[in-house]
PAZA-420747 format. One line per 4 residues: number of its first residue (from 1); their letters; for each residue x, y, z of N, C-alpha, C. Coordinates in nm, 4 decimals. Layout:
NUM) A) X,Y,Z,X,Y,Z,X,Y,Z | ...
***
This chain:
1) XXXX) 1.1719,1.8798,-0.2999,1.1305,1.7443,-0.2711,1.0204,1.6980,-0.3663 | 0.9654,1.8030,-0.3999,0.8225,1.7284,-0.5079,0.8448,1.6696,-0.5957 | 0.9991,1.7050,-0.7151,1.0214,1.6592,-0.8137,1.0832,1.4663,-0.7541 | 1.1186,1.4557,-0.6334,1.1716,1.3569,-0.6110,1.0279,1.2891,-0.5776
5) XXXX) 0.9259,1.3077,-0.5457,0.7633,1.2109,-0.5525,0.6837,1.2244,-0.7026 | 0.7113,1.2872,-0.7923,0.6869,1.2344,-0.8946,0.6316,1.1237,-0.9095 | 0.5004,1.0891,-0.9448,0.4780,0.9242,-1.0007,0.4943,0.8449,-0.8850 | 0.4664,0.9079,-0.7825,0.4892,0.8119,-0.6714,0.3544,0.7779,-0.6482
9) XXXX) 0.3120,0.6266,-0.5487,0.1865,0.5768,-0.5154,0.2359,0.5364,-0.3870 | 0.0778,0.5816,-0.2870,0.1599,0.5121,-0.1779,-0.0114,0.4873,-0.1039 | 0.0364,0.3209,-0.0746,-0.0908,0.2472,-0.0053,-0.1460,0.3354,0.1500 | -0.2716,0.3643,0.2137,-0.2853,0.3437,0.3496,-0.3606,0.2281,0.3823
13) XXXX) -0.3378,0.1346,0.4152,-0.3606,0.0119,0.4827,-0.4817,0.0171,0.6400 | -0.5798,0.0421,0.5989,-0.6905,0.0387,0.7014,-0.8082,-0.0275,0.6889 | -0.8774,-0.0258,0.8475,-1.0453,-0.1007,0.8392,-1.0939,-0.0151,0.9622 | -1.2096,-0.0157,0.9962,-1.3169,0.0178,1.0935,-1.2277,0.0780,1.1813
17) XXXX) -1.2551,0.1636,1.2521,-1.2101,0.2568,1.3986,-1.0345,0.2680,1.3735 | -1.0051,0.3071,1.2474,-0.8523,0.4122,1.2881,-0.9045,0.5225,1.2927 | -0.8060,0.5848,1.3878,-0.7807,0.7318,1.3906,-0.8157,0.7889,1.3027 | -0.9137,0.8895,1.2746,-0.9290,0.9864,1.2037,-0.7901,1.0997,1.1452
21) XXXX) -0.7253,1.1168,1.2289,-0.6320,1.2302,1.1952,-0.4936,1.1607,1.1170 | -0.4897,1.0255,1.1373,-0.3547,0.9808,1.1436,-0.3753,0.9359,1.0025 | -0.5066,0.8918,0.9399,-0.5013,0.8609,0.8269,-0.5418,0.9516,0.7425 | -0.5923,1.0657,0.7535,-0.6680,1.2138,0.6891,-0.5332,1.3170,0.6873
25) XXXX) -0.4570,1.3192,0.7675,-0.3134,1.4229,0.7655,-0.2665,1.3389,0.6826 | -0.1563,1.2069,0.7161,-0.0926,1.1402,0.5881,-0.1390,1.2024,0.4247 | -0.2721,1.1651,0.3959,-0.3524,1.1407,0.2967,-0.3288,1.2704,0.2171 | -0.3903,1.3671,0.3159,-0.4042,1.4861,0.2538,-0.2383,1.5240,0.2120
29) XXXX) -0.0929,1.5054,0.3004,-0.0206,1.6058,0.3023,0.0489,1.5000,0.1715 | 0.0044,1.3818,0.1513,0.0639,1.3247,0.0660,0.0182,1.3921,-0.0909 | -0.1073,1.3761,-0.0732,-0.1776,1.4586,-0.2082,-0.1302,1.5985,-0.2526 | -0.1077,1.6787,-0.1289,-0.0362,1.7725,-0.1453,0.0663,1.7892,-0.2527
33) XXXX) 0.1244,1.7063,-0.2351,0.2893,1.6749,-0.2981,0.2189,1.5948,-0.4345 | 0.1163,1.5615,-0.4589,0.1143,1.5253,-0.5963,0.1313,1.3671,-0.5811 | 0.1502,1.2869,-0.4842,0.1501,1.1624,-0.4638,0.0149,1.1206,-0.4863 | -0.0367,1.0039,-0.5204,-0.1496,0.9291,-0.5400,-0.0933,0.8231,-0.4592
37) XXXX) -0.2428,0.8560,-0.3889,-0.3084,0.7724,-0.2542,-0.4200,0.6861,-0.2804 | -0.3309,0.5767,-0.2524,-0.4939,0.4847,-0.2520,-0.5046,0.4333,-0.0715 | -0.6387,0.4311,-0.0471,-0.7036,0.3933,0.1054,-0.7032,0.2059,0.0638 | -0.6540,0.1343,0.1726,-0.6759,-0.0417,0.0845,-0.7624,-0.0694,0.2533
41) XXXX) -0.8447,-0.1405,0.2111,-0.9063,-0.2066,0.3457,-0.9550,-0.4046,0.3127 | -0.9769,-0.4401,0.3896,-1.0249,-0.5787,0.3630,-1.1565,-0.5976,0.2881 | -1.2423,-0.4854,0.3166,-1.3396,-0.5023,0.2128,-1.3810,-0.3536,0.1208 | -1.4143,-0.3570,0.0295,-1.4288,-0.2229,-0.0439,-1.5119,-0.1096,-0.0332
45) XXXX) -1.6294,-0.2069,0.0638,-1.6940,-0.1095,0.1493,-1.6260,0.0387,0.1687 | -1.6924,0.1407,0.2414,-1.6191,0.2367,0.3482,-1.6204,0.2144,0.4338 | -1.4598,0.2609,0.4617,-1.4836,0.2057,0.6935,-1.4670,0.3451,0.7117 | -1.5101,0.3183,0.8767,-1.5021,0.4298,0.9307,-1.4331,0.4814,1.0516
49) XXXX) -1.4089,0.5724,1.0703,-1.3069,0.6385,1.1436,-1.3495,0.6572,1.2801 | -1.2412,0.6400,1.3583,-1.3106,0.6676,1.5187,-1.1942,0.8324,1.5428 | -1.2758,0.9503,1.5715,-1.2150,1.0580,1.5660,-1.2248,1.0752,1.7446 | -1.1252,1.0713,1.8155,-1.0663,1.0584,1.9371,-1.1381,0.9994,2.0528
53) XXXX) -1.3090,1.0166,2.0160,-1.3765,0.9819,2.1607,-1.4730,0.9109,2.1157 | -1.4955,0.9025,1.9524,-1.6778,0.8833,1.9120,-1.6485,0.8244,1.7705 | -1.7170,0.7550,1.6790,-1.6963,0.7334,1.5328,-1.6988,0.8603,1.4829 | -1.6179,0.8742,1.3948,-1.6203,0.9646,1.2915,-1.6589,0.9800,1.1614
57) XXXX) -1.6166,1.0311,1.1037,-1.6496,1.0212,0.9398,-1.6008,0.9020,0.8713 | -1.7247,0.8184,0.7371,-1.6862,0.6937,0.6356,-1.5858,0.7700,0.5253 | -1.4698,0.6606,0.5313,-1.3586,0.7156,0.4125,-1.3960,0.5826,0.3053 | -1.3963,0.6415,0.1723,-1.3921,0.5535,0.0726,-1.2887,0.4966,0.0643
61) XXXX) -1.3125,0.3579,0.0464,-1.1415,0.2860,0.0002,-1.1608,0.2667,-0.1599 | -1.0285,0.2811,-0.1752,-1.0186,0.2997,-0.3420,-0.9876,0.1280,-0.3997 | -0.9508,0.0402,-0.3048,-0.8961,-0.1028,-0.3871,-0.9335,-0.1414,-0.1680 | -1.0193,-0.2805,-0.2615,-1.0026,-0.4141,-0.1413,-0.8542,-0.4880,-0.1641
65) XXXX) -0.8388,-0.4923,-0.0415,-0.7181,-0.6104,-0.0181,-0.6851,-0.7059,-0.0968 | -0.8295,-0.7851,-0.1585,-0.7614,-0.8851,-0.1913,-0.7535,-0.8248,-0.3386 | -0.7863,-0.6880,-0.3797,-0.7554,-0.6623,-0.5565,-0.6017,-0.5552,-0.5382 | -0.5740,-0.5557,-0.4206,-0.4140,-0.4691,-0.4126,-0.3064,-0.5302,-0.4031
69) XXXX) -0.2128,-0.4900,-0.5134,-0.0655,-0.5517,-0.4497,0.0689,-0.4706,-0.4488 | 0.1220,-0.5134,-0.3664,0.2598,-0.4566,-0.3024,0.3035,-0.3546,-0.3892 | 0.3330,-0.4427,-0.5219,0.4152,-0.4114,-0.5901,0.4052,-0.2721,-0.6989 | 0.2958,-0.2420,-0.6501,0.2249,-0.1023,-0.7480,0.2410,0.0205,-0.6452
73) XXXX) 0.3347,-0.0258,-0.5288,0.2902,0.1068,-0.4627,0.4672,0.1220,-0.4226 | 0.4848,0.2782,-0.3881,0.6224,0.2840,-0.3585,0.6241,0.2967,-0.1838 | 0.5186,0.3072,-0.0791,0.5527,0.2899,0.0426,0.4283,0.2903,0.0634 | 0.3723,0.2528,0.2479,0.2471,0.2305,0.3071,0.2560,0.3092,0.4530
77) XXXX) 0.1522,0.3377,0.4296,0.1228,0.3830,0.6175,-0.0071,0.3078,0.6852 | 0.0479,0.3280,0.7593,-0.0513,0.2262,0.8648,-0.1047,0.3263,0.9536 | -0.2271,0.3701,0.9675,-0.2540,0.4328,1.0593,-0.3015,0.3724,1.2048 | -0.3134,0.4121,1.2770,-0.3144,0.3778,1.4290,-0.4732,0.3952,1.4983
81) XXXX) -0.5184,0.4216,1.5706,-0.6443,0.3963,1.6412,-0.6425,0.2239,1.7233 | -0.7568,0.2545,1.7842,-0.6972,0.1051,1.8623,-0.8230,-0.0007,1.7787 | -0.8937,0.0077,1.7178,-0.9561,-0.0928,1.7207,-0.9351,-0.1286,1.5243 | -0.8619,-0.0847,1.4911,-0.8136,-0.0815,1.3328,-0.6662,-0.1567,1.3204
85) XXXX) -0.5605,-0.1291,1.4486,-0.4732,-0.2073,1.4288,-0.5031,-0.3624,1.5166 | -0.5731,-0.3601,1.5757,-0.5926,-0.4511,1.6652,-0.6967,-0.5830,1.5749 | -0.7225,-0.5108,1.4901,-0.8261,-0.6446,1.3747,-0.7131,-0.6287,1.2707 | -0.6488,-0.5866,1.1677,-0.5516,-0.6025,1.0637,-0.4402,-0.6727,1.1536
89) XXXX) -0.4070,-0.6869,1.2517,-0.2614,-0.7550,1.3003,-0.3508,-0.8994,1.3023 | -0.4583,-0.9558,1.2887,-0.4791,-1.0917,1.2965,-0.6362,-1.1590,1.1529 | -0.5379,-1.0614,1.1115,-0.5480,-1.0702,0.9166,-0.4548,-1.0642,0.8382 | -0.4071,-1.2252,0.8255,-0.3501,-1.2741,0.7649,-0.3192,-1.2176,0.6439
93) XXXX) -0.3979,-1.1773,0.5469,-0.3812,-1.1240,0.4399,-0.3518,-1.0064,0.4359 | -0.3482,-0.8962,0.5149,-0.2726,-0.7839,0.5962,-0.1816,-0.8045,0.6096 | -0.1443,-0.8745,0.6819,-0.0219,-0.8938,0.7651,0.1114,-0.9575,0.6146 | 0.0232,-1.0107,0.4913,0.1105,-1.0679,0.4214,0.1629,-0.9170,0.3368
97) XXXX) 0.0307,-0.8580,0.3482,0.0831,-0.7401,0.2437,0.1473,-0.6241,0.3326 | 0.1478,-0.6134,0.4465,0.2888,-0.5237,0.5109,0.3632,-0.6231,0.4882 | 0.3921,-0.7059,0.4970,0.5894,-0.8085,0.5007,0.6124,-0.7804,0.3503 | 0.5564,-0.7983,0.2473,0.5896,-0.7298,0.1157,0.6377,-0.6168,0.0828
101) XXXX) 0.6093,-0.5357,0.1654,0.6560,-0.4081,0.1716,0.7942,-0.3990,0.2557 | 0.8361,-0.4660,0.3264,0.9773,-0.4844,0.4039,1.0449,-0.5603,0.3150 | 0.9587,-0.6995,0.2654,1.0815,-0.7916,0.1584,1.1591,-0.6521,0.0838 | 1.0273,-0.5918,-0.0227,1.1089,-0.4909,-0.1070,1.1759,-0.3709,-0.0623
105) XXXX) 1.2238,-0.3679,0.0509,1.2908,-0.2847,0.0979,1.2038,-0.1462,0.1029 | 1.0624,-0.1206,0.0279,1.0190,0.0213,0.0428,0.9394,0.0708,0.2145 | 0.9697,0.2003,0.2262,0.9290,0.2387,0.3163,0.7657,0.2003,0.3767 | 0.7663,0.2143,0.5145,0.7116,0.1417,0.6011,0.6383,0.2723,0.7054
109) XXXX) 0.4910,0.3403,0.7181,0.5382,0.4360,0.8150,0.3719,0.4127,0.9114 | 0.4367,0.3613,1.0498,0.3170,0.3390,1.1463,0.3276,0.4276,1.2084 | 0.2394,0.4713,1.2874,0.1106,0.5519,1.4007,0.0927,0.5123,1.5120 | 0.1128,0.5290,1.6289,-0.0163,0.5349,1.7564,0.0201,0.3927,1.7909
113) XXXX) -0.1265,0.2920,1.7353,-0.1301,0.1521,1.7841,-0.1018,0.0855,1.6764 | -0.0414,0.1322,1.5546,-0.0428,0.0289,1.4211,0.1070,0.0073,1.4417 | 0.1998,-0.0098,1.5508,0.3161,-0.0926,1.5708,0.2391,-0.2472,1.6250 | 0.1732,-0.2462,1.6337,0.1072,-0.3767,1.6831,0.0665,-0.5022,1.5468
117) XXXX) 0.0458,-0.4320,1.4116,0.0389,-0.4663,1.3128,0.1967,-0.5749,1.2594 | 0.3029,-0.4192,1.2862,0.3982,-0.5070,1.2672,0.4366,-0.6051,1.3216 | 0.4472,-0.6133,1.5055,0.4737,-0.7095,1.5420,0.4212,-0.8258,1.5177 | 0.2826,-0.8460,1.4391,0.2010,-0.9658,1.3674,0.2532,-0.9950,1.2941
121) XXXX) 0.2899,-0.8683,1.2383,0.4189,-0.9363,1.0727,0.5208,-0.9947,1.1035 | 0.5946,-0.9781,1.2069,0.7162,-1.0118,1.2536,0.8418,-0.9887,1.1782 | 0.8197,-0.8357,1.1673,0.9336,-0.7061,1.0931,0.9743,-0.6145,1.2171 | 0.9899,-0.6504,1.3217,1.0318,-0.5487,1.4106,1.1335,-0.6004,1.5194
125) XXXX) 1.2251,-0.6889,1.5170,1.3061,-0.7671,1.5664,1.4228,-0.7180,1.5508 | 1.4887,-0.6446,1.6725,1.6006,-0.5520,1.5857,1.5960,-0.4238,1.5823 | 1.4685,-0.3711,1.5877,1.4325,-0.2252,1.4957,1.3768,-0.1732,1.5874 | 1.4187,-0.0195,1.6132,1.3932,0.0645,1.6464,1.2864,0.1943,1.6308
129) XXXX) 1.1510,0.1224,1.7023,1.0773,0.2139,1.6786,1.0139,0.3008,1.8139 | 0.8783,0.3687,1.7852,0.8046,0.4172,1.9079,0.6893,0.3824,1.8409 | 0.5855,0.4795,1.9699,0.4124,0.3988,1.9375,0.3496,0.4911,2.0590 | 0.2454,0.4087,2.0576,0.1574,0.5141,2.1767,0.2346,0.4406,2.2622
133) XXXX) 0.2606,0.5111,2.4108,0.3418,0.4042,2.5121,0.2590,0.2639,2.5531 | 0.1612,0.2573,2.5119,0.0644,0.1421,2.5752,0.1167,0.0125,2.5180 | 0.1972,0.0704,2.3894,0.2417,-0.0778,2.2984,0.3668,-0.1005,2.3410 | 0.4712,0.0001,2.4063,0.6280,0.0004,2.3852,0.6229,-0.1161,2.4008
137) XXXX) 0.5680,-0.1797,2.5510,0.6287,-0.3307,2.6337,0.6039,-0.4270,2.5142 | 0.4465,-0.4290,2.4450,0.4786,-0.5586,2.3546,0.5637,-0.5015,2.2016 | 0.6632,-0.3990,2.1995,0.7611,-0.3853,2.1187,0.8815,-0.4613,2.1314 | 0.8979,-0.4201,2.2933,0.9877,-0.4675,2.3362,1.0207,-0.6743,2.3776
141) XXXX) 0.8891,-0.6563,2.4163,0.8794,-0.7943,2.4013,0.8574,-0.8877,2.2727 | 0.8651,-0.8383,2.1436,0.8642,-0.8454,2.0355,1.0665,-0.8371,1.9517 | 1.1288,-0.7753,2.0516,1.2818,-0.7804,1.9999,1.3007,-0.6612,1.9567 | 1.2053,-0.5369,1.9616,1.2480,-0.4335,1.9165,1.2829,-0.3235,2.0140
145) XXXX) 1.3130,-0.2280,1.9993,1.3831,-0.1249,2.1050,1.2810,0.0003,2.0808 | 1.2311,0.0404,2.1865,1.1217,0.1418,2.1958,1.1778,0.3036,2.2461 | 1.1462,0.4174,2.1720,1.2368,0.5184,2.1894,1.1032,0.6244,2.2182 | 1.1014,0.7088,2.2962,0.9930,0.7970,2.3366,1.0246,0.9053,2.2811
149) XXXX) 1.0105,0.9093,2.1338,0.9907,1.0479,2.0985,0.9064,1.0865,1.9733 | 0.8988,1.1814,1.9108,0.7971,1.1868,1.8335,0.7703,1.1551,1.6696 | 0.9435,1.1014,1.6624,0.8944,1.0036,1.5157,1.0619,0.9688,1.5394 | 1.0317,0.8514,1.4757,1.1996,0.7262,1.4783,1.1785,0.6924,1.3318
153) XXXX) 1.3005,0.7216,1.2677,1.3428,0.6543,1.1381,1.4246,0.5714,1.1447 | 1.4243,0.4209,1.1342,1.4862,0.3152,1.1042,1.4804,0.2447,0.9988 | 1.5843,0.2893,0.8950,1.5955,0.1792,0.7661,1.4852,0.2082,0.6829 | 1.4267,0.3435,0.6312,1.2900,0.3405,0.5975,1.1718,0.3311,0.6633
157) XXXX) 1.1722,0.2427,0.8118,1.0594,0.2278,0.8832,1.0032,0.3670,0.9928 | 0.9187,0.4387,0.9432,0.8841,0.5290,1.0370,0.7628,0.5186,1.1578 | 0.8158,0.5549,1.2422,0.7086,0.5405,1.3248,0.7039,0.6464,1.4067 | 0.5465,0.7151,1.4518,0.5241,0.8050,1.5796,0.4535,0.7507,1.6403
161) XXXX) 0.4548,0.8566,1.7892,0.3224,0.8481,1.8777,0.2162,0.8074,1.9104 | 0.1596,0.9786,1.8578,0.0318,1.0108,1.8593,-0.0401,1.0906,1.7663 | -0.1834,1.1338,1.7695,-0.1359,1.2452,1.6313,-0.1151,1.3695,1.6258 | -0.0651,1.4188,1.7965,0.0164,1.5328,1.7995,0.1487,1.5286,1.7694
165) XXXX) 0.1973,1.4183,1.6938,0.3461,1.3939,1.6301,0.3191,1.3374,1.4901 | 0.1685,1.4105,1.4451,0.1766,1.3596,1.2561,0.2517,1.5000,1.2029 | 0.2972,1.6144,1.2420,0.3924,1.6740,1.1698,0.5359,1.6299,1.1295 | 0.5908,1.5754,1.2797,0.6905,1.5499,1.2572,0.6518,1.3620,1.1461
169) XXXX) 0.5626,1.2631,1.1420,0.5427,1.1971,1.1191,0.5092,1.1881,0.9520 | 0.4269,1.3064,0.8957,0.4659,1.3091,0.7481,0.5846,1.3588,0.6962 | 0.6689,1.4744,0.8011,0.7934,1.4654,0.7116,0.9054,1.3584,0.7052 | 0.8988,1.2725,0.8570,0.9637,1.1668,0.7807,0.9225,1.1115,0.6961
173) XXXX) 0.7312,1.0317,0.6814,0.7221,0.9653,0.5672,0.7892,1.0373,0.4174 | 0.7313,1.1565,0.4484,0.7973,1.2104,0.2777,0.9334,1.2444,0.2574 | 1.0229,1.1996,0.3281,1.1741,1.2194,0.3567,1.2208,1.0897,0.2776 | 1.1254,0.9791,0.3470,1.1474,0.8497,0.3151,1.1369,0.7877,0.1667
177) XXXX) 0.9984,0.8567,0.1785,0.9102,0.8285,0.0107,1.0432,0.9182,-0.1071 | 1.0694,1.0163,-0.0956,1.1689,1.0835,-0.1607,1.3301,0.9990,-0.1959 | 1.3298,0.9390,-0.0894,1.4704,0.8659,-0.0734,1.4447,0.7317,-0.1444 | 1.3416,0.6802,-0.1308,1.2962,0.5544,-0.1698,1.3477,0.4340,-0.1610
181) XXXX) 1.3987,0.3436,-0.2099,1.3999,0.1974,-0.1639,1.5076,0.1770,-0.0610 | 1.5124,0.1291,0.0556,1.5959,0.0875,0.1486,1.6673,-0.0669,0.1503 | 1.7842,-0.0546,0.1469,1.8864,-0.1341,0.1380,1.8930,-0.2392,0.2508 | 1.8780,-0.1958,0.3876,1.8509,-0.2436,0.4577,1.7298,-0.3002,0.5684
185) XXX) 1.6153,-0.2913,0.4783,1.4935,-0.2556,0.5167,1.4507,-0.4426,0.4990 | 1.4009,-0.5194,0.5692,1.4119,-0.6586,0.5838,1.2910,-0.6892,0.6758 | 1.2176,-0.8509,0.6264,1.1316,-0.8904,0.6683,1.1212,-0.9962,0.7944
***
């Protein structure tokens, strides 16, 4: 699989209180593989992480929002925590740069509470994902179909849990990232 991430770039899309694990596993298992990771947040500051009960550790972001675009990266993850997807789903300029990532068909891979992101985007109509259960209902009430298990691949779009399902959750992303642009992957 490594030779198929080659030269690959892939955005994480965060601000203040995500999950510690959901964006630090991605990150790391992506680097692993030789992928270059950039952290994008709304401001260039460092935000910081809420690690399950308490803030956690400041992650450097490598590019502000408004100096990142779509088109330099081959997929995004969204990590989850509740108070990180819950401010990017009503940031506009967020919300424009996940739907860029569905126009171009490249992979898509949310966390926890960052299905709440998408439904701001209004890319989940149709589509089959999961989330922490707290979100299924506004999935569902959103047009999408909510599946309780520990990672759903639809069309490129991955989604888990919690982050006792980021194992199964980076090998789809890197299943995805490997496979690369989706045909049916739509905004």
């Amino acid at each position: 699989m490594s030779k198929q991430l080659d030269g690959k770039r892939v955005a994480i899309l965060a601000t203040d209180g995500f999950e510690e694990s959901e964006l630090a596993v991605p990150q790391s298992t992506l680097r692993s593989y030789g992928v270059e990771v950039h952290v994008i947040a709304p401001s260039k500051d460092g935000i910081r992480a809420w690690a399950e009960t308490d803030w956690g550790d400041t992650y450097e972001v490598d590019k502000a929002l408004d100096q990142a675009q779509p088109e330099d990266y081959h997929a995004l993850v969204l990590p989850g925590g509740l108070f990180n997807p819950d401010e990017l789903r009503l940031n506009e300029q967020a919300l424009d740069f996940v739907r860029a990532f569905f126009k171009a068909g490249k992979p898509v891979a949310a966390i926890c509470h960052a299905p709440w992101i998408l439904i701001n985007a209004g890319v989940v109509e149709g589509r089959t994902l999961t989330s922490v259960p707290s979100v299924a209902q506004d999935l569902r009430n959103a047009g999408a179909t909510w599946e309780d298990q520990e990672a759903v691949v639809d069309n490129g779009l991955v989604t888990s849990r919690t982050p006792k399902d980021l194992d199964a959750f980076c090998k789809r992303l890197m299943e995805e990232l490997a496979e690369g642009r989706q045909q049916k992957q739509h905004a």
